[in-house]
ChimeraX commands (.cxc) that place a marker at each C-alpha (Angstrom):
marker #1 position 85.46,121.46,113.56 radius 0.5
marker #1 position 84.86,117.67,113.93 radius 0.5
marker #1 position 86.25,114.73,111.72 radius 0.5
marker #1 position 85.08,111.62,112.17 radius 0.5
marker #1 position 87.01,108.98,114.52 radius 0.5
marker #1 position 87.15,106.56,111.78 radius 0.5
marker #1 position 88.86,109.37,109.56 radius 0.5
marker #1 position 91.57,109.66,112.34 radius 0.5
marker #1 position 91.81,106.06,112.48 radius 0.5
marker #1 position 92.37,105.92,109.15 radius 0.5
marker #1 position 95.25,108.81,109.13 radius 0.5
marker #1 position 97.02,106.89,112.16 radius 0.5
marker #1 position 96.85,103.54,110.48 radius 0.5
marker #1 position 98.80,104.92,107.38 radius 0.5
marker #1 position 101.61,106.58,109.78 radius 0.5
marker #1 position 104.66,104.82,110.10 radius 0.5
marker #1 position 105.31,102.78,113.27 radius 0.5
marker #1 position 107.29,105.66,114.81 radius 0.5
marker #1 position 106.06,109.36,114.94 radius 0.5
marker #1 position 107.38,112.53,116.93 radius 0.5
marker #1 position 103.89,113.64,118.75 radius 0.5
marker #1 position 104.46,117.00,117.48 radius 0.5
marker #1 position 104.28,115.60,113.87 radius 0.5
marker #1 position 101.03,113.52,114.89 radius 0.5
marker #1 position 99.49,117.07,116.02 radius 0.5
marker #1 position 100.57,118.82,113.10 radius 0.5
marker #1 position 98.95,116.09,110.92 radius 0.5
marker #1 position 95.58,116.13,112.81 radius 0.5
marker #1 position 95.82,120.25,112.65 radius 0.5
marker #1 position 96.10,120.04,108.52 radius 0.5
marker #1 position 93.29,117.60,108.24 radius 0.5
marker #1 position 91.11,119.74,110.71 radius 0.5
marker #1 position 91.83,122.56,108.48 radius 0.5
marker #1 position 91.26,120.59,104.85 radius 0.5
marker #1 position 88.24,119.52,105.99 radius 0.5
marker #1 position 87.03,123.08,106.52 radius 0.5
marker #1 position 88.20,123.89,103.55 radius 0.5
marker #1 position 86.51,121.45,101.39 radius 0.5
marker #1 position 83.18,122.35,103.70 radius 0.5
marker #1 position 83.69,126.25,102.62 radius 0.5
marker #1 position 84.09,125.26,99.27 radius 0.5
marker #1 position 80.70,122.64,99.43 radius 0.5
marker #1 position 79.28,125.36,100.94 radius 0.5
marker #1 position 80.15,128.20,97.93 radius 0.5
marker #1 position 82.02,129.96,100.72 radius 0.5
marker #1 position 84.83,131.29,98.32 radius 0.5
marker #1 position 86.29,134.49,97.48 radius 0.5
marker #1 position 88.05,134.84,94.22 radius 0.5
marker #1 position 91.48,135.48,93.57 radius 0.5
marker #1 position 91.09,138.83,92.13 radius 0.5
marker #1 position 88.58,140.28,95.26 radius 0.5
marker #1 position 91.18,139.13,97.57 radius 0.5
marker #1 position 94.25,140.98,95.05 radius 0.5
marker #1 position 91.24,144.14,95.05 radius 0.5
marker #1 position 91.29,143.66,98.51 radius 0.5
marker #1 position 94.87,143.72,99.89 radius 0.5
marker #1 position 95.98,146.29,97.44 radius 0.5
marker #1 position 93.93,149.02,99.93 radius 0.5
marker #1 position 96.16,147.41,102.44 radius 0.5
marker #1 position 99.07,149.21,100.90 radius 0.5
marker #1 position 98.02,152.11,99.29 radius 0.5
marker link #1:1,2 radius 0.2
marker link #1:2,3 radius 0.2
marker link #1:3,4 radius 0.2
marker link #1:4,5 radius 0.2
marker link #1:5,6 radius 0.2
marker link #1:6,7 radius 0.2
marker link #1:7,8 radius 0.2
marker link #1:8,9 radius 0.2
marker link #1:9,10 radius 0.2
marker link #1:10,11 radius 0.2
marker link #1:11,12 radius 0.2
marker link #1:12,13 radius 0.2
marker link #1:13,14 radius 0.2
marker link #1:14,15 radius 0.2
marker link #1:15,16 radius 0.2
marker link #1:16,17 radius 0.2
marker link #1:17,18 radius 0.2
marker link #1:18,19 radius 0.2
marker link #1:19,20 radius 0.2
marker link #1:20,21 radius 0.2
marker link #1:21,22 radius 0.2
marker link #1:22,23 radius 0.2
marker link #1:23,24 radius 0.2
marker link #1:24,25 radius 0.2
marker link #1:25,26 radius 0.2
marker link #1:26,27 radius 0.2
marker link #1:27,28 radius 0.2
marker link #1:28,29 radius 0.2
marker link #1:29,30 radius 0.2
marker link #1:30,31 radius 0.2
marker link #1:31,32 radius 0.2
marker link #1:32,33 radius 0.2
marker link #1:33,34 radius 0.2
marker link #1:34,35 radius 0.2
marker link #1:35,36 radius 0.2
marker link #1:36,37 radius 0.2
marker link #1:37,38 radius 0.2
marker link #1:38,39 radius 0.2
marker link #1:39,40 radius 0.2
marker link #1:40,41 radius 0.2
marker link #1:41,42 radius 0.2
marker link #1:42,43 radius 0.2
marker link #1:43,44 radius 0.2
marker link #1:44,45 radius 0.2
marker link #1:45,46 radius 0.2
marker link #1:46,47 radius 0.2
marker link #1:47,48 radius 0.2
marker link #1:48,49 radius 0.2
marker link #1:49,50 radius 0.2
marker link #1:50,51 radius 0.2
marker link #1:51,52 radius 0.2
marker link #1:52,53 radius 0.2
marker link #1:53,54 radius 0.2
marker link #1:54,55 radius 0.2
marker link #1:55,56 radius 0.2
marker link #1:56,57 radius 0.2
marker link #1:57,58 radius 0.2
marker link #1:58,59 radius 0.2
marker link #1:59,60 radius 0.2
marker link #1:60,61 radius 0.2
view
């Protein structure tokens, strides 16, 4: 996935001053994953709730 520099610009510019580099890399991570989370759901990509419950309970069974 790709974000846009000016979208990581904007996430550094609201950090404060001082930031542990593994916090910085867990903060790009999230946004990497948010945005492909808001593609999947732009993109009807979705499973509902109860397919993934129909799902899992084989897991166990």
């Amino acid at each position: 996935m790709i974000i846009a520099k000016q979208q990581v610009i904007d996430m550094i510019e609201g950090l404060p001053e001082r930031i542990d580099v593994d916090e910085l890399m867990y903060r790009l991570y999230l946004r990497e994953k948010l945005e492909a989370a808001e593609e999947d759901v732009r993109e009807d990509r979705l499973i509902s709730h109860e397919e993934v419950v129909k799902e899992t309970t084989k897991w166990f069974k």
